[in-house]
NUPA-909981 format. One record per residue: residue in one letter; x, y, z of N, C-alpha, C in turn. Coordinates in steps of 0.05 Angstrom, whole numbers, padded with zeros to 5 digits, always signed. Example, Ala and Ser with C-alpha at 12.3 -4.5 7.8 and 13.67 -1.06 7.14 Angstrom:
% NUPA-909981
A+00264-00114+00156+00246-00090+00156+00264-00066+00156/S+00257-00045+00142+00273-00021+00143+00258+00001+00157/
% end
This chain:
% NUPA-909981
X-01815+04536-01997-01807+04508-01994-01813+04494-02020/X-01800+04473-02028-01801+04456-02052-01823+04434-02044/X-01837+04435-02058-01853+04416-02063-01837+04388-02074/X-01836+04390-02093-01817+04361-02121-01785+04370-02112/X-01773+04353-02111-01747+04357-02115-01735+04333-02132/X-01732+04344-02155-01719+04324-02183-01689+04322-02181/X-01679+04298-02182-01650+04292-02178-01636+04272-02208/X-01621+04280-02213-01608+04296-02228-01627+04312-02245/X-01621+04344-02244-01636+04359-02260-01640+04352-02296/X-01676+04356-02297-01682+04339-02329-01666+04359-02339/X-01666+04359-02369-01669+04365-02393-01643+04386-02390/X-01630+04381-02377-01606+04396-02373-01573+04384-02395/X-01561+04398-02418-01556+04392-02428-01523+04379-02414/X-01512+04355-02425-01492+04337-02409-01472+04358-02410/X-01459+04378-02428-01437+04401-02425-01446+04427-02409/X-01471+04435-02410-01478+04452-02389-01472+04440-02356/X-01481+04414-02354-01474+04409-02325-01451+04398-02318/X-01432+04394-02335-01404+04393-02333-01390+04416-02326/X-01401+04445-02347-01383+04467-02333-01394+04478-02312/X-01417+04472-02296-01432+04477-02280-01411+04460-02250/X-01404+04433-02262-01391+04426-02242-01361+04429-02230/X-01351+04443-02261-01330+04445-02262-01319+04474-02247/X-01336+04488-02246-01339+04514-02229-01346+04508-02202/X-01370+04498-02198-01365+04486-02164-01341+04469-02149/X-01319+04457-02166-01307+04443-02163-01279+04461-02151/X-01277+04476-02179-01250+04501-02175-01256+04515-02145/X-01272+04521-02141-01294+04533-02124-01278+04515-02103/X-01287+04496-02089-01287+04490-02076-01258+04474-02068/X-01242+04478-02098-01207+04467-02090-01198+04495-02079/X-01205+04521-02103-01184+04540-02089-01192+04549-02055/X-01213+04548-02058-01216+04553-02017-01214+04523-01998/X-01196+04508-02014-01194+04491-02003-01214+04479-01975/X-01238+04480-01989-01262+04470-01981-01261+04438-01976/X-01266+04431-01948-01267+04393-01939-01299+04397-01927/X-01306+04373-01935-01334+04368-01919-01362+04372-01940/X-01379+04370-01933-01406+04366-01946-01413+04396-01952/X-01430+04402-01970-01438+04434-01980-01449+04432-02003/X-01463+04453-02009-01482+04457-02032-01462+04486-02048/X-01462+04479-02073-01460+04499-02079-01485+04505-02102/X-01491+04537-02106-01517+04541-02124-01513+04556-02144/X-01527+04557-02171-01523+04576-02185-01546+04581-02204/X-01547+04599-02219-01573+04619-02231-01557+04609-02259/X-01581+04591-02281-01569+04590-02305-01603+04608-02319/X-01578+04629-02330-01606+04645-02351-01602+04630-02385/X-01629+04623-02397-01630+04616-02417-01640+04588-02424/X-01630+04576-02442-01650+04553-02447-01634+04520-02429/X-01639+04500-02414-01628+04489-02393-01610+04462-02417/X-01629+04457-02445-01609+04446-02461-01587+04459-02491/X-01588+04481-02471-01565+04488-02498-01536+04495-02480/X-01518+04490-02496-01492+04479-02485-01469+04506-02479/X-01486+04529-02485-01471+04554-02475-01499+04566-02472/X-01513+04558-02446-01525+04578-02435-01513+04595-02414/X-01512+04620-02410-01505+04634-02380-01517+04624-02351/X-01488+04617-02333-01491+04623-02308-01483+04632-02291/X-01497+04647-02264-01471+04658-02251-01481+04640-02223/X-01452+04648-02208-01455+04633-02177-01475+04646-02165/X-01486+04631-02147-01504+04645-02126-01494+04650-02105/X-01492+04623-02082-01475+04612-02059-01470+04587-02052/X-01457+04585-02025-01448+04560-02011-01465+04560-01999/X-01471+04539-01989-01485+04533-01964-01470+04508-01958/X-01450+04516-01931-01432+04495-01918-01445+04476-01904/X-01465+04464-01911-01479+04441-01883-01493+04431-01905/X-01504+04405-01891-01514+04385-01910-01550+04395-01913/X-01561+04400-01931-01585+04412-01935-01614+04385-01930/X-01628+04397-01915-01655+04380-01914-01660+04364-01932/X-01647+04369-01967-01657+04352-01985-01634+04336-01996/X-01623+04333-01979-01596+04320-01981-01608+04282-01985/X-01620+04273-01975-01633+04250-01978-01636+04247-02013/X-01646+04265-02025-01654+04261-02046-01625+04257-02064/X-01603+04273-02058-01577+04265-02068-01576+04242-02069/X-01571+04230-02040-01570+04204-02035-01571+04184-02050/X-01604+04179-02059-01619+04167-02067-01609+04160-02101/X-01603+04195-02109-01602+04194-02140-01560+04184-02140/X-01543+04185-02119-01516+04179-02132-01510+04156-02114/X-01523+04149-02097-01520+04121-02077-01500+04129-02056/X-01492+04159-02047-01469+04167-02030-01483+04174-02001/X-01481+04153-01980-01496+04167-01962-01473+04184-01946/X-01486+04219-01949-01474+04244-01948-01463+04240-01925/X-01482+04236-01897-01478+04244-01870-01459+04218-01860/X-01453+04195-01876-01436+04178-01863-01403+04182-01872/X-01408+04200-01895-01385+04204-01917-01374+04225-01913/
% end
């Protein structure tokens, strides 16, 4: 279990989490995915350099226990949206 849960991840460089999103995104057009979900992934290497490696992990199709903390950090309440 997580103790801290930090929203938006620190020190994470602004083009690393663009192609980070941009892959959950494809992801989730080509399976023409509707509805709330997590998607996860494993970045190896340093979290501000702008070609670090990552690969997918998974989906997780339901809204996650720490979904509040989204909330909080983009002002979208998940479960009404």
């Amino acid at each position: 279990q997580k103790v801290i849960e930090l929203a938006p991840a620190r020190n994470i460089h602004p083009q690393l989490r663009e192609r980070l999103l941009d892959c959950a995104v494809t992801l989730a057009m080509n399976c023409n995915y509707k509805g709330a979900g997590t998607v996860e992934f494993l970045v190896r290497g340093d979290l501000d350099s702008t070609d670090a490696d990552f690969v997918f992990m998974e989906v997780n199709p339901r809204v996650q226990v720490e979904h509040t903390v989204t909330e909080e950090a983009t002002g979208i309440d998940i479960v009404q949206t």
